[in-house]
C-alpha positions as CSV (number, residue, x, y, z in Angstrom):
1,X,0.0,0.0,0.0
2,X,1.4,3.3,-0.8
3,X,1.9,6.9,1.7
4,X,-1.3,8.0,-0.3
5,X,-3.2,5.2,-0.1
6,X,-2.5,5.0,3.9
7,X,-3.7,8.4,4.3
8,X,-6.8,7.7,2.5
9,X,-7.5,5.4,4.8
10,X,-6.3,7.1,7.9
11,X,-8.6,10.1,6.7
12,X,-11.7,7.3,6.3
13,X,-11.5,6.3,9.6
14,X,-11.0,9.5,11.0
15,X,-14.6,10.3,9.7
16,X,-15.9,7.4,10.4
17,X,-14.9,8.5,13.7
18,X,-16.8,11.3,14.1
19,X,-19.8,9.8,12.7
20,X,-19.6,7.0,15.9
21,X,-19.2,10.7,18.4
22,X,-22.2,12.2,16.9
23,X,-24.2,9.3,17.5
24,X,-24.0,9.9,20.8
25,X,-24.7,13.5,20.7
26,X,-28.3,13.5,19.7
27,X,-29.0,17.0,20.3
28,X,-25.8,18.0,17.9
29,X,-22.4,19.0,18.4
30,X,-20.0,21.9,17.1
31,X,-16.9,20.9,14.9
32,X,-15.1,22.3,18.1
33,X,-16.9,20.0,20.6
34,X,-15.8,17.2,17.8
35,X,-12.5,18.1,17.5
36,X,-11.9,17.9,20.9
37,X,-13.8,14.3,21.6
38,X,-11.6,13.4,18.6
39,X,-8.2,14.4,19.9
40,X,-8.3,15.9,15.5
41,X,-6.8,19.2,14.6
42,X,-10.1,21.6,14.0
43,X,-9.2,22.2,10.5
44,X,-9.1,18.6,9.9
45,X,-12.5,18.2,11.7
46,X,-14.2,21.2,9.8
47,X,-12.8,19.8,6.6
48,X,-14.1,16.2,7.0
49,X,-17.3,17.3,8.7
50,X,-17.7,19.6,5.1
51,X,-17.1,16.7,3.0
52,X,-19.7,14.6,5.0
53,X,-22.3,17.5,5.3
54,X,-21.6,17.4,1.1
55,X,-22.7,13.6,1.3
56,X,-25.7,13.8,3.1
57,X,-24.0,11.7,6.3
58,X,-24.4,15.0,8.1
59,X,-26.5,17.8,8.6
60,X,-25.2,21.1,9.9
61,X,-27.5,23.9,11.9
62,X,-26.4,26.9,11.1
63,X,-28.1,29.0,13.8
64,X,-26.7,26.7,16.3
65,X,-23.6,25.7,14.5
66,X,-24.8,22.3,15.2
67,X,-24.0,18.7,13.5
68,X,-26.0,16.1,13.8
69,X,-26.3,12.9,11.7
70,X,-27.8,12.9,8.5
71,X,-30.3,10.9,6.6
72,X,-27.9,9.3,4.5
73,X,-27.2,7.3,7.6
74,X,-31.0,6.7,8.5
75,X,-31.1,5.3,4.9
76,X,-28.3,2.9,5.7
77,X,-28.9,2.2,8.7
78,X,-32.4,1.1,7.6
79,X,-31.0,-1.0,4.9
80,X,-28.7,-3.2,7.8
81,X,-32.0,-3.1,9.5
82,X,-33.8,-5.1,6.7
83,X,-30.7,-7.6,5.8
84,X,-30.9,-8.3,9.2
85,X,-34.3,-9.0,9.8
86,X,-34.7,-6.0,12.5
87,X,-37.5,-4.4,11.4
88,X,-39.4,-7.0,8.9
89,X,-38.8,-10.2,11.1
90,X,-38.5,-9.5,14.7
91,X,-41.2,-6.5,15.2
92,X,-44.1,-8.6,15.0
93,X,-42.8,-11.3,17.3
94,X,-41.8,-8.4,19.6
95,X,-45.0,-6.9,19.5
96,X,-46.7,-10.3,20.8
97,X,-44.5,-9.8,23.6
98,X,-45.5,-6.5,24.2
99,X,-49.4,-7.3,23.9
100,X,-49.0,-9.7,26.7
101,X,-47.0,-8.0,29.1
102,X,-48.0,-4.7,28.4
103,X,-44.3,-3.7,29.0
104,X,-41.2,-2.3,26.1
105,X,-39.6,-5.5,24.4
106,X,-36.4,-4.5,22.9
107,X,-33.8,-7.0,21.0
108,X,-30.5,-6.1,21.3
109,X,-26.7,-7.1,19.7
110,X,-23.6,-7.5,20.5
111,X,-21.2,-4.6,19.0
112,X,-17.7,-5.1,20.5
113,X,-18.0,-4.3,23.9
114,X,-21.4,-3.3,23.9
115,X,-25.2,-4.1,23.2
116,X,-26.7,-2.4,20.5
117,X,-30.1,-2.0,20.7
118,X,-31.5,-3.0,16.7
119,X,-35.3,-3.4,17.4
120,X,-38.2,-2.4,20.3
121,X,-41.4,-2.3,20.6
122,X,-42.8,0.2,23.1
123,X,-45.7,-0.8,25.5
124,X,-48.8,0.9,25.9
125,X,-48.2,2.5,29.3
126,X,-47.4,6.3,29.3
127,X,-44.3,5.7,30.6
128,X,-41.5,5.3,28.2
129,X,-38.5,2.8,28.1
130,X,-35.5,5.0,26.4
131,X,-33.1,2.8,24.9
132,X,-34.0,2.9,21.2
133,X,-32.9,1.6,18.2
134,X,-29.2,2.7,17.3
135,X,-28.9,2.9,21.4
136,X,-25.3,1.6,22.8
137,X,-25.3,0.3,26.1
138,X,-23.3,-0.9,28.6
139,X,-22.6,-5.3,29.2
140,X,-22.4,-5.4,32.5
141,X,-25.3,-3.1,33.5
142,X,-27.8,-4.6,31.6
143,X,-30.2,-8.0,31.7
144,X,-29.7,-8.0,27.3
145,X,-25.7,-7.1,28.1
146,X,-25.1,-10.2,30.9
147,X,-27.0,-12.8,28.6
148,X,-24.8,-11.8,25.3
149,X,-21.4,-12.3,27.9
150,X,-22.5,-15.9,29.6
151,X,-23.9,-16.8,26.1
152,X,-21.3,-15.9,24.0
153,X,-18.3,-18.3,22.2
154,X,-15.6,-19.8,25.0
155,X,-12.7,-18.0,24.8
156,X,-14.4,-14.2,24.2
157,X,-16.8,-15.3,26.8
158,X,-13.5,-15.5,28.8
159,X,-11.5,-12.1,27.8
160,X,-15.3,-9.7,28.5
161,X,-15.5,-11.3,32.0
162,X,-11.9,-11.0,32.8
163,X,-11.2,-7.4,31.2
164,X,-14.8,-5.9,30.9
165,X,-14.5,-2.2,32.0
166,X,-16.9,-2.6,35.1
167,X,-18.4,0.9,34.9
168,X,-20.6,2.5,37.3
169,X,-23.8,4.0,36.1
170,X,-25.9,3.4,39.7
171,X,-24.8,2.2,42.8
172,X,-26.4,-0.8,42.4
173,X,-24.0,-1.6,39.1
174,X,-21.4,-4.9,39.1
175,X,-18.0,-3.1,39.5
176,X,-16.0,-6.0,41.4
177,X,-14.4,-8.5,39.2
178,X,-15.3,-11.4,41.2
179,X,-19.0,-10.1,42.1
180,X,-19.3,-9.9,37.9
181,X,-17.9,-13.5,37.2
182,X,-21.1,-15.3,39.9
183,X,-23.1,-13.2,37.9
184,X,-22.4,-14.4,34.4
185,X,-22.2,-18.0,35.9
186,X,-25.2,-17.3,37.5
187,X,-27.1,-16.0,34.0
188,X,-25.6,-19.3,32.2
189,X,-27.1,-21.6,34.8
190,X,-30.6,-20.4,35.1
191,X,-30.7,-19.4,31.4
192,X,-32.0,-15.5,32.0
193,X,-30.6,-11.8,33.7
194,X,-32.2,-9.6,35.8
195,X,-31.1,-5.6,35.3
196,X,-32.2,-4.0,38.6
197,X,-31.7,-0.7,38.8
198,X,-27.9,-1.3,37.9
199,X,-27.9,0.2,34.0
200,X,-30.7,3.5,35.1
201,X,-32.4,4.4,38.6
202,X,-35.7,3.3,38.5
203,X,-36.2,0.5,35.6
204,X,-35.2,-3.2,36.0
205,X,-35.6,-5.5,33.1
206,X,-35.2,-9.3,31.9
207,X,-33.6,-11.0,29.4
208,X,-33.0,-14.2,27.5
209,X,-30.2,-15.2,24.7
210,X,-31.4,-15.9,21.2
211,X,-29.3,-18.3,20.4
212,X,-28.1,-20.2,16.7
213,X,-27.3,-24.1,16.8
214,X,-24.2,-24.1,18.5
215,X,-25.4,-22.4,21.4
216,X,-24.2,-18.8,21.4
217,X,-26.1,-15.6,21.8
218,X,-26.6,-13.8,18.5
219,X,-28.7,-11.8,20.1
220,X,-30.6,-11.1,23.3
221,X,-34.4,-10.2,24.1
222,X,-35.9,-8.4,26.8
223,X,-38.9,-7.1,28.5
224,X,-38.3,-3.4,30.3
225,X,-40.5,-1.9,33.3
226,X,-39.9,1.1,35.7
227,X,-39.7,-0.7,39.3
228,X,-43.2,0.4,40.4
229,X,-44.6,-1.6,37.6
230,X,-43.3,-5.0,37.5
231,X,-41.3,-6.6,40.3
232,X,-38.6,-9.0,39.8
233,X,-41.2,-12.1,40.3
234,X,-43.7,-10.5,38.1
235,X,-40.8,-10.3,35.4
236,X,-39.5,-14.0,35.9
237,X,-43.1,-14.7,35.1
238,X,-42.8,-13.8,31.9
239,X,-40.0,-16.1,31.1
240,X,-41.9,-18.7,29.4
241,X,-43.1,-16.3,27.0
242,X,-40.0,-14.4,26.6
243,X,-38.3,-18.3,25.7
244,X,-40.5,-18.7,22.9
245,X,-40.4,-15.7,21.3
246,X,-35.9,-16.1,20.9
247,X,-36.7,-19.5,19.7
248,X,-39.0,-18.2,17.1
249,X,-36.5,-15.1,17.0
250,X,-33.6,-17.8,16.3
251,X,-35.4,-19.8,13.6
252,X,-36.6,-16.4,11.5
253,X,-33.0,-14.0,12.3
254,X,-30.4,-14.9,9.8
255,X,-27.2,-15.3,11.8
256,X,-23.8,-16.6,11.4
């Protein structure tokens, strides 16, 4: 590969880069703001931001001198969605969920060290569960997170119980090592997770793996409450149904 093809990638995943930060800056943020979360020079910023503003990956505010994603991105995104089976596949088996328990049912992915969240179904309640499509989320934290680690193949299994950053978000998250590894043996054993107020104050959830013939999580599904809706034994309930959905989810899903 030659100096100017190195750069050209270099460059590519520079803005790729920035893409990932404004993901998770929903509101917008300024080529400054960017630069910074980017450790980029700003003229390096402001010139890749142009050239994805040009494509349609961004959109700029001008009163606010805001980025934000552009639909270019929706469009693509959309696209994964479909080859996948997100949207087409998995809504209507989520929304069975949803019309027995009343509650959010969201299916969620792994992405490196993270769930992804590629498909929900909001109940009917006024209350709203938050973690929408295109949402990254913690492992540890979460019921959809702990079921994709003690489901996963052997030896990654291994490495995101022994050097998983063990965040806090609550005090009630995992943060000691040992604390986390019963838990994951724990999820393996009796085949579910419980999120209790470790990922957000206030909303506990449960999850089981969707899994393909060998026996590994390609994905995870989950019913959310706030706390003064469900209780953990009122969740649990809600197994049975929560089973059969991921093995109808693992039949229909393509999957490697």
């Amino acid at each position: 590969m030659t100096v100017i093809e190195d750069t050209k990638t270099d460059m590519i995943g520079k803005a790729l880069g920035l893409l990932v930060l404004l993901g998770s800056e929903p509101r917008g943020a300024s080529a400054s703001e960017l630069s910074k979360l980017a450790k980029l020079p700003f003229s390096t910023t402001y010139r890749l931001l142009g050239s994805l503003t040009r494509d349609g990956f961004v959109e700029y505010e001008p009163d606010g001198r805001l980025y934000r994603l552009g639909l270019r991105v929706f469009q693509l995104g959309q696209q994964v969605s479909n080859h996948h089976g997100f949207a087409g596949t998995a809504t209507p088996v989520l929304q069975r969920v949803t019309d027995v328990t009343g509650e959010a049912t969201i299916l969620s992915v792994r992405d490196g060290d993270r769930h992804l969240t590629v498909s929900k179904v909001d109940g009917p309640r006024t209350f709203r569960v938050t973690s929408d499509p295109g949402h990254l989320g913690l492992l540890h934290t979460t019921s959809v997170g702990k079921v994709l680690v003690a489901f996963a193949a052997g030896e990654d299994r291994d490495r995101l119980v022994e050097e998983l950053e063990l965040t806090a978000l609550t005090e009630k998250s995992i943060t000691d090592r040992d604390a986390f590894r019963e838990e994951i043996t724990r999820v393996w054993k009796q085949g579910y997770a419980i999120m209790d107020e470790e990922n957000e104050v206030g909303m506990r959830a449960v999850s089981v793996p969707v899994l393909n013939a060998q026996g590994i999580a390609f994905a995870s599904l989950a019913i959310a409450a706030p706390i003064f809706q469900l209780t953990v034994e009122e969740m649990t309930a809600h197994l049975s149904l929560l089973r059969q959905a991921a093995a109808e989810l693992s039949v229909k899903l393509p999957h490697r």
